[in-house]
C-alpha positions as CSV (number, residue, x, y, z in Angstrom):
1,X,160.0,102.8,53.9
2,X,161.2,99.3,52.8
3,X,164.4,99.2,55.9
4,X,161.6,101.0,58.4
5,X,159.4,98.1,57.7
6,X,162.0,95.5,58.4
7,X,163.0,97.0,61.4
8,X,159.3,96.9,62.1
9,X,159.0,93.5,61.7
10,X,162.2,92.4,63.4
11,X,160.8,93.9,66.5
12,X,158.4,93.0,69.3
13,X,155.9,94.1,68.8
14,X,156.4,94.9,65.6
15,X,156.6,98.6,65.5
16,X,158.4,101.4,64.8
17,X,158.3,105.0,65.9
18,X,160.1,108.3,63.9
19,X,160.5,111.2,66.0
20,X,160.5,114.5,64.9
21,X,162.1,117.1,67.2
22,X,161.3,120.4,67.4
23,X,159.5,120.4,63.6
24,X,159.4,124.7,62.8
25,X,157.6,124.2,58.9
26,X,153.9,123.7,59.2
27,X,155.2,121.9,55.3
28,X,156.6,119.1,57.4
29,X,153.6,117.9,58.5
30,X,151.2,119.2,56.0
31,X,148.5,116.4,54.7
32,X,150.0,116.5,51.6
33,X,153.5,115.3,52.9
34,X,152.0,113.0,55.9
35,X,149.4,110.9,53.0
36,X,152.8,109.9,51.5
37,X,153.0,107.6,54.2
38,X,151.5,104.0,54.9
39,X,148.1,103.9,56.7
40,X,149.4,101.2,58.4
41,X,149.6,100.8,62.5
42,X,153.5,99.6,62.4
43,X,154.4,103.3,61.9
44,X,153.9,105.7,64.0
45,X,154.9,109.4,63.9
46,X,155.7,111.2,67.2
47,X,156.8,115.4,66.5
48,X,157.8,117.8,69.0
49,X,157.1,121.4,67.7
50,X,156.2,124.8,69.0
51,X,153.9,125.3,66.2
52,X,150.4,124.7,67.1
53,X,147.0,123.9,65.7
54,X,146.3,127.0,64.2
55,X,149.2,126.5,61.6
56,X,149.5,122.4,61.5
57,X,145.3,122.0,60.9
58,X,143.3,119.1,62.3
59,X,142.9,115.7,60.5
60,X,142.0,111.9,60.9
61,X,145.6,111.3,60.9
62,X,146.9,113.1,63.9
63,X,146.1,114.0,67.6
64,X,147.5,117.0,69.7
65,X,149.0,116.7,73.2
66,X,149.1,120.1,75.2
67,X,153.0,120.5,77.1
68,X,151.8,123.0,79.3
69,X,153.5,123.8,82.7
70,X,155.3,121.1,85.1
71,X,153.3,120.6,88.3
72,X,154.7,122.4,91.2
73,X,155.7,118.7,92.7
74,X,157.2,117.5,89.2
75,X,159.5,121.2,89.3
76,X,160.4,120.5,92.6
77,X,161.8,116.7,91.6
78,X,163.3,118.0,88.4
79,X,165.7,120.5,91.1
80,X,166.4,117.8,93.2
81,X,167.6,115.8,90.8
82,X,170.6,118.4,89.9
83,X,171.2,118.9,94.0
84,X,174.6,117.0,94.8
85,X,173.8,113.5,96.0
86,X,170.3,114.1,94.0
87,X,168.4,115.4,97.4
88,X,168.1,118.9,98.9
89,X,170.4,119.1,102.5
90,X,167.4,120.2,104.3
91,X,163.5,120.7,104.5
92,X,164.6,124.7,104.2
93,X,166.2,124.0,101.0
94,X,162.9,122.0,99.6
95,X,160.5,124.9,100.5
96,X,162.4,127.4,98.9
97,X,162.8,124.7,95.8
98,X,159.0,125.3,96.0
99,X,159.0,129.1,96.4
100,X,161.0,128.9,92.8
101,X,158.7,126.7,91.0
102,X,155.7,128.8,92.2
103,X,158.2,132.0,90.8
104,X,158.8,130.6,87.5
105,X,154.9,129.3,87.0
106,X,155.9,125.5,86.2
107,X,157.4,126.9,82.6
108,X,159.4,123.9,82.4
109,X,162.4,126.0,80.3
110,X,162.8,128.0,82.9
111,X,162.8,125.2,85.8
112,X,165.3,123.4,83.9
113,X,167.9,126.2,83.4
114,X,167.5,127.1,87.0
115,X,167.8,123.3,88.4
116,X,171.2,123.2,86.2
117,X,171.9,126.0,87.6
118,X,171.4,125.5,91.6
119,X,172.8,121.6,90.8
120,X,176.1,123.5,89.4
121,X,176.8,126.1,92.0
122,X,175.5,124.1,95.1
123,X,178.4,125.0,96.7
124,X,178.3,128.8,96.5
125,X,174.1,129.2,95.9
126,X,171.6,127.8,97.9
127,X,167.7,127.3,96.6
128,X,166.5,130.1,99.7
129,X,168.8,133.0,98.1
130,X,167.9,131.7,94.1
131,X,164.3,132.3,95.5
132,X,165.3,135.7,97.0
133,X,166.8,136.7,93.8
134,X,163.9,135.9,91.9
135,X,161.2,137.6,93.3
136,X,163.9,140.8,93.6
137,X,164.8,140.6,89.8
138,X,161.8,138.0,88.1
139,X,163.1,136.5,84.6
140,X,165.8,138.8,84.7
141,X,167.7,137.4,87.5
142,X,167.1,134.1,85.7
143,X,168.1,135.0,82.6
144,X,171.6,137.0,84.1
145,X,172.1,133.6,86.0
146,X,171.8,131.1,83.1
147,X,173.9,132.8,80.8
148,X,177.2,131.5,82.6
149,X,178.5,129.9,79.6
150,X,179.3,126.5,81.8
151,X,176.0,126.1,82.5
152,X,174.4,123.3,79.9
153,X,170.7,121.9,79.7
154,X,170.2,119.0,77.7
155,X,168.3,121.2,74.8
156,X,171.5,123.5,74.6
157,X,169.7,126.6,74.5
158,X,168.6,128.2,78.3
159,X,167.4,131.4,77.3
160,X,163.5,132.3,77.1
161,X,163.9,135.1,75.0
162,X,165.7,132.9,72.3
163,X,163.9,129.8,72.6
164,X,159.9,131.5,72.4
165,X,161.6,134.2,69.8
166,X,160.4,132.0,66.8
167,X,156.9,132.2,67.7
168,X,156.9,135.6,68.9
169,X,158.1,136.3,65.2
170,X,155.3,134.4,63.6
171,X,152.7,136.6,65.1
172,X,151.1,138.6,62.7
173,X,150.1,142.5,64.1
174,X,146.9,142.2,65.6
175,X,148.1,138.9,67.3
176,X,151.3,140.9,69.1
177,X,149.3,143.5,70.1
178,X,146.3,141.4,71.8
179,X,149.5,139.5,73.3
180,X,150.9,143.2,74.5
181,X,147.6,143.7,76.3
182,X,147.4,140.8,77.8
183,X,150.8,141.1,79.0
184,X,149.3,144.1,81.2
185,X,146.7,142.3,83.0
186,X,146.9,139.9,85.9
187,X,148.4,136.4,84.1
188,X,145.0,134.5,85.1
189,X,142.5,136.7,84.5
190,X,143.5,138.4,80.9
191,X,139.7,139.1,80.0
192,X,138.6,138.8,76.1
193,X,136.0,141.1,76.1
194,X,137.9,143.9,77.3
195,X,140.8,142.7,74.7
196,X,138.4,142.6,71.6
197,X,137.3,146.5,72.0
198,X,140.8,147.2,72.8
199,X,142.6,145.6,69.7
200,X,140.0,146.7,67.4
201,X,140.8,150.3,67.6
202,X,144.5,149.6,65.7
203,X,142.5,146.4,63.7
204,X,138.8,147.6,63.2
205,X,138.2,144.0,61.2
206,X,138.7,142.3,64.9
207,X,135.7,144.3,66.4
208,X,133.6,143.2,63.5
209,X,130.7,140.6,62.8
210,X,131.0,138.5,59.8
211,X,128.5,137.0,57.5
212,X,127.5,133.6,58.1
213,X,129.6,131.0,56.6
214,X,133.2,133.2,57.1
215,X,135.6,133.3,59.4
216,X,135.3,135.2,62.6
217,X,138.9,137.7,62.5
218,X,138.3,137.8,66.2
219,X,137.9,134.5,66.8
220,X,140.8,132.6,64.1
221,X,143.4,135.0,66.0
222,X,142.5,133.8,69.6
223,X,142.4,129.9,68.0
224,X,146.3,131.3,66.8
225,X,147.2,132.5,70.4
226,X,145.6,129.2,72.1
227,X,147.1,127.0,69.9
228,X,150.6,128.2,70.4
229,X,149.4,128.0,74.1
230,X,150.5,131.6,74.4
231,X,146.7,131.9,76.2
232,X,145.4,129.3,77.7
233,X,141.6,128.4,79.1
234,X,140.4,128.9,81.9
235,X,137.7,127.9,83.9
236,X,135.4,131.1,83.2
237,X,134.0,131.1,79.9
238,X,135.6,134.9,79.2
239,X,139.0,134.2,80.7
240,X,142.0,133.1,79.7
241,X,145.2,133.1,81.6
242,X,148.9,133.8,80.0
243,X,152.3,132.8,81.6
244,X,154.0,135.1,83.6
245,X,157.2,134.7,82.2
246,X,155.7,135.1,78.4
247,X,154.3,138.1,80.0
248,X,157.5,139.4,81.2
249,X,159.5,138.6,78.1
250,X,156.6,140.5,75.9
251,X,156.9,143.4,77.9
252,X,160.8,143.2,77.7
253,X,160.6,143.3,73.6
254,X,157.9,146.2,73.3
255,X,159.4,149.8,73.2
256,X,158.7,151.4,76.5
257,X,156.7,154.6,74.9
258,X,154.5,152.0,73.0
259,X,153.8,150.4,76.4
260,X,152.9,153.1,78.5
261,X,150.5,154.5,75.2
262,X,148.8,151.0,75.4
263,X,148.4,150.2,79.6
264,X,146.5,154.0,79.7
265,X,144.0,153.1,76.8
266,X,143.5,149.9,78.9
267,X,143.5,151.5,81.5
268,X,141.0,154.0,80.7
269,X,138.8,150.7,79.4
270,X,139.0,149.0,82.5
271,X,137.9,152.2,84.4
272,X,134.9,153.0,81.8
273,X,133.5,148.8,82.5
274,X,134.4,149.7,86.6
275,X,131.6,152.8,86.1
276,X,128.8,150.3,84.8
277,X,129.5,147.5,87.6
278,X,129.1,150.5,90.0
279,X,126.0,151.6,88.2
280,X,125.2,147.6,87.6
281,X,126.1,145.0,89.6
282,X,122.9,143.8,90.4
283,X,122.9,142.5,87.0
284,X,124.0,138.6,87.2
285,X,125.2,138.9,83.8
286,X,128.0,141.4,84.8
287,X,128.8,140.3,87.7
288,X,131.4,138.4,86.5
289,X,133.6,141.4,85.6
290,X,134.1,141.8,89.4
291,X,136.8,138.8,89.8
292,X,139.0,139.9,87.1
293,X,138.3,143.7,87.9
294,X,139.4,142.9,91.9
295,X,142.4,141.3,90.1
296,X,143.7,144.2,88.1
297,X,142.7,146.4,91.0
298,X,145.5,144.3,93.3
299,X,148.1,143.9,90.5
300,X,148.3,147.4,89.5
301,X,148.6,148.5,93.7
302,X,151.1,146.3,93.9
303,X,153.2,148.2,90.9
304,X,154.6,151.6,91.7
305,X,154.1,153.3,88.7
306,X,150.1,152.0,88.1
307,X,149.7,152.0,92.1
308,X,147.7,154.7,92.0
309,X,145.4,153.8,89.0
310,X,144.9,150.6,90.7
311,X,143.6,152.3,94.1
312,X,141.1,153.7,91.6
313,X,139.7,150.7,90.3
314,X,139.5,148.8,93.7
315,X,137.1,151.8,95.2
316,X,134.9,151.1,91.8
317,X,134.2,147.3,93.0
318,X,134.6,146.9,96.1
319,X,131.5,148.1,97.3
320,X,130.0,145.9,95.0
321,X,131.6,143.4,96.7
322,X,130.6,144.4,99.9
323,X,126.8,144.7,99.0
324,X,127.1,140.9,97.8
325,X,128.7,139.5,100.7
326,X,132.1,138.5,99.1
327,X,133.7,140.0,102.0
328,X,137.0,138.5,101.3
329,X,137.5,140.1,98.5
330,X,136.8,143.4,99.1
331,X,138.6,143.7,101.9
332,X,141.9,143.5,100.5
333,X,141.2,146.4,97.8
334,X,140.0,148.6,100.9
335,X,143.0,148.0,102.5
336,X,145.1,148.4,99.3
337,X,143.6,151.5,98.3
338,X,143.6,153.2,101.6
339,X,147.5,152.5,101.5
340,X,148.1,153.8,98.3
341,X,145.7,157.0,99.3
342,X,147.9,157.7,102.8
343,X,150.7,157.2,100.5
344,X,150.2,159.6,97.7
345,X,147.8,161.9,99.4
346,X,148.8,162.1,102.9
347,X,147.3,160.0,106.0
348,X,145.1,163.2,106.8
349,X,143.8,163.9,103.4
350,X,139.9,164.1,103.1
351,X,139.9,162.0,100.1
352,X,141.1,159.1,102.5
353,X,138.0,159.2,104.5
354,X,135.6,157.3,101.8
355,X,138.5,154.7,102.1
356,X,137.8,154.7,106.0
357,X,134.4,154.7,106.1
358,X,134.0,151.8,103.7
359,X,136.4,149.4,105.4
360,X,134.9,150.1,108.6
361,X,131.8,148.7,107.2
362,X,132.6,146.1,106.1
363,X,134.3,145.4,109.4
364,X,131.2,145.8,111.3
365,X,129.4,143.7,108.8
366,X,131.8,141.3,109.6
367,X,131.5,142.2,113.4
368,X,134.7,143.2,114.4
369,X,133.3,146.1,115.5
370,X,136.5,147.0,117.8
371,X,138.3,147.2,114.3
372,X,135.7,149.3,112.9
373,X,135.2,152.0,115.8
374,X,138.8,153.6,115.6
375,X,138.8,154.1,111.6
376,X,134.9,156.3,111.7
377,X,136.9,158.5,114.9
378,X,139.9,159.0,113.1
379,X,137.3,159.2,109.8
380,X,136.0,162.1,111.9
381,X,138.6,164.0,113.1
382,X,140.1,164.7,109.8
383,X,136.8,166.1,108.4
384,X,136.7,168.5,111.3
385,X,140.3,169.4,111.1
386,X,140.2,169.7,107.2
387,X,136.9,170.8,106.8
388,X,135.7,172.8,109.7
389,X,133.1,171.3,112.1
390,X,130.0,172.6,110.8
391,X,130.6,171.2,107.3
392,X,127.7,168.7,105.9
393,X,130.0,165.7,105.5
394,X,131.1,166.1,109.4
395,X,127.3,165.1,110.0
396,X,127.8,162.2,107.9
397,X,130.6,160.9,109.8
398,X,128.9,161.5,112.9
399,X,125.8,159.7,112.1
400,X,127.9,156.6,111.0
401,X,129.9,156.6,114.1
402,X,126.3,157.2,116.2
403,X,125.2,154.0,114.8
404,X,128.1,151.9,115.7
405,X,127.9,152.9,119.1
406,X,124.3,152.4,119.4
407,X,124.5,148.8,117.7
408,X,127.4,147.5,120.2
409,X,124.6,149.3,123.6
410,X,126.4,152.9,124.0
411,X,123.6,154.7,124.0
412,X,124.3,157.8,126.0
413,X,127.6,158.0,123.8
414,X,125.2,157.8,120.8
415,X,122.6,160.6,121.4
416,X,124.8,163.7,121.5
417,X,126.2,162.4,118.1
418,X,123.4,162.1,116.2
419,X,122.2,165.6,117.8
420,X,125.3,167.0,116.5
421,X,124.8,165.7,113.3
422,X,120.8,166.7,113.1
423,X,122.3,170.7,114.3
424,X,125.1,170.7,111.5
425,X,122.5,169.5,108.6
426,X,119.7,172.2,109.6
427,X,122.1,174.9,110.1
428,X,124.0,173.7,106.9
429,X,121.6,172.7,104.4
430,X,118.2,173.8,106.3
431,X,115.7,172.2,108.2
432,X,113.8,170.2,105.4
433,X,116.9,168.5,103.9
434,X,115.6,164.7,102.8
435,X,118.0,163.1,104.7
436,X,117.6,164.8,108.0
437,X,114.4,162.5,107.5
438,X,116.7,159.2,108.0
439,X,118.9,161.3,111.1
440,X,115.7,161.6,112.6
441,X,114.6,158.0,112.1
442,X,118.0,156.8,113.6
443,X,117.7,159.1,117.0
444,X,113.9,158.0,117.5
445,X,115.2,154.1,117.5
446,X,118.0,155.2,119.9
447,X,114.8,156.8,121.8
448,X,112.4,154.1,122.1
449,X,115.7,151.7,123.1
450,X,116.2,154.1,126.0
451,X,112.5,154.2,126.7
452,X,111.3,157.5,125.7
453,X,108.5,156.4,124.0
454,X,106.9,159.9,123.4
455,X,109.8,161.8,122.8
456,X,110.7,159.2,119.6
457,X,107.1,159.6,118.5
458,X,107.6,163.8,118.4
459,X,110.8,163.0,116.4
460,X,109.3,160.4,114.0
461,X,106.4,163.0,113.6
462,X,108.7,165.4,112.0
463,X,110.5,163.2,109.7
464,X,107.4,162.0,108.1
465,X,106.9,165.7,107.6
466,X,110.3,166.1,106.0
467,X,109.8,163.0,103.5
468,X,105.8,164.1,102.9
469,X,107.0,167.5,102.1
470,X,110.1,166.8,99.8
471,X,107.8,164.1,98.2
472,X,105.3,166.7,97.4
473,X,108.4,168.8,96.0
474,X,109.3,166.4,93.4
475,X,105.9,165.4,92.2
């Protein structure tokens, strides 16, 4: 203390700063070591560590500052700088510099190592293939690349899996296996209440409420995970997000049976909350699950082994998402799912037709009505070829195709359609079926457009006498 404080006061101002790098004993910097020291504002402590609060605790005498990822510009610099000359040869070169900062997620490890890397071989690898390789291989092309022994960063160490191992270790059970979890859902939208169900089947304590006054199980193990910034906040209250390439290196250390056991129990969670949005979406208070639902619908169809799972999920929501107007969002898990359906079912399979219908709707909600037609006739003609043309669902598909026509001023097309449709449900499930009531309804609007005032009356007559009669039924 007495040579720090005469280098203090030899300097202007008169100051001095001890760093400690990369501090792995929360006894370091435990109050009882840190009130050994002057309360004095000539010293000042600065310590690097990938402990967090959890472990260090809070006090009057220190203040935390989150290293989370680089920005995407900042990643881009840091590459450039290890180009030859200290610039990328081309705009080409730049973008793709940008394709690999997007890749790696900012994780400023892993942008190092692959700067060093690119700056190293700039003769015989060039950022656009780097990028290639990447999205081909993720942190395993990155990790295969980096372990060239002549390749150095300045911390010595380029390898994720060594440099996070220490905290991975620290975790306690329940911690690694919330982390697992999360390590299976999208790396933004990792959902806590879905997490807290889950982990309390292994940990029942998690799933528990506690007495006033003690600490919340649930609650001391996220403040663990968050303070290690192995989850991070998000914007939405019941979100968090996790790095993709912790992800990846969690998935990497679990044993593959383990992993499969624990994405079908989540699995099966995700699908049990996708039956009450379909039941409840109304509700504004659940309405939230339909962002991070849409997301695990498109991350699993865009694995091969959950693609089918995911095709699931996506027809639980998106005709929530339809009914509420978010129209960009449930497109996508249409078109997703009606992929994944011609590809595991075959393009003609009658299973494929829900699929069709519904994204034909939502086209012609949208008005692209041109889009629409061909998916309700080729909706259509696989329920007659597969299902014969006097089965009920056939008159479904004609009615729907009816109404398009008739909305877009194809009337004569229309008629025979919806007379079709109105033969097939009487002959099929008999003449006082409740919904022949709404076929009827339809034909008699197509009616009075075209003028045939009397003859829509006749036909509205009898489907009040349809709904009057299957009222009196159920009373």
């Amino acid at each position: 203390m007495s040579e720090l404080r005469k280098r203090a006061e030899a300097a202007e101002p008169q100051r001095v700063l001890i760093i400690l790098d990369n501090v792995d004993q929360p006894e370091l910097l435990a109050p009882a070591q840190t009130q050994r020291l002057p309360a004095a504002d000539w010293l000042h402590i600065l310590a690097t560590t990938r402990l967090g609060e959890a472990e260090l605790g809070w006090g009057p005498d220190r203040c935390y500052v989150a290293i989370n990822e680089l920005p995407e510009m900042d990643a881009v610099d840091l590459i450039e700088k290890w180009q030859p000359g200290g610039s990328f040869p081309n705009e080409t070169e730049r973008q793709a510099a940008h394709g690999i900062a997007r890749l790696l997620g900012g994780f400023t490890l892993a942008i190092e190592a692959a700067a060093v890397y690119l700056g190293q071989n700039a003769a015989r690898v060039v950022c656009a293939g780097f990028q290639a390789r990447l999205e081909r291989e993720g942190l395993g092309g990155l990790k295969v690349a980096v372990s060239d022994p002549s390749i150095r960063v300045q911390h010595d160490e380029k390898r994720l899996s060594v440099t996070l191992k220490p905290t991975l270790d620290r975790l306690s059970l329940p911690e690694k296996l919330v982390l697992t979890y999360a390590a299976l859902l999208p790396a933004d939208f990792v959902v806590l209440p879905w997490l807290r169900p889950l982990a309390a089947q292994e940990f029942p304590e998690l799933g528990q409420d506690v007495e006033p006054g003690y600490p919340d199980p649930w609650k001391k193990l996220l403040g663990k995970l968050m303070s290690l910034r192995l989850l991070q906040p998000t914007a939405e209250f019941n979100v968090v997000r996790v790095h993709r390439l912790v992800q990846e290196l969690v998935r990497q250390q679990t044993e593959k049976q383990r992993l499969y056991s624990l994405e079908e129990t989540l699995f099966a969670h995700i699908k049990g909350r996708g039956d009450v949005l379909l039941k409840e979406w109304i509700k504004t208070e659940v309405r939230w699950e339909l962002g991070p639902m849409a997301a695990c619908a498109s991350h699993w169809m865009d694995l091969e082994l959950t693609q089918i799972d995911g095709a699931l999920i996506a027809l639980y929501i998106s005709n929530p998402l339809r009914k509420l107007a978010r129209y960009s969002e449930a497109e996508p898990l249409y078109r997703g799912a009606l992929t994944v359906g011609e590809k595991s079912l075959g393009p003609d399979h009658p299973n494929v037709v829900l699929t069709l219908n519904n994204l034909a709707a939502l086209l012609s909600n949208t008005n692209r009505i041109a889009e629409a037609e061909p998916l309700y006739r080729r909706a259509l003609t696989i329920r007659e070829n597969s299902l014969g043309p006097d089965h009920p669902d056939v008159a479904a598909s004609l009615n729907n195709l009816a109404i398009l026509l008739k909305e877009t001023d194809r009337k004569v097309e229309a008629e025979p359609l919806y007379r079709r449709a109105l033969a097939n449900w009487e002959k099929s499930l008999g003449p006082d079926y409740p919904l022949l009531a709404v076929l009827l309804n339809n034909l008699a609007n197509l009616l009075d457009d075209s003028h045939r005032q009397a003859e829509a009356a006749r036909v509205r007559l009898r489907a009040k006498a349809i709904k009057e009669k299957n009222s009196r039924g159920s009373a």
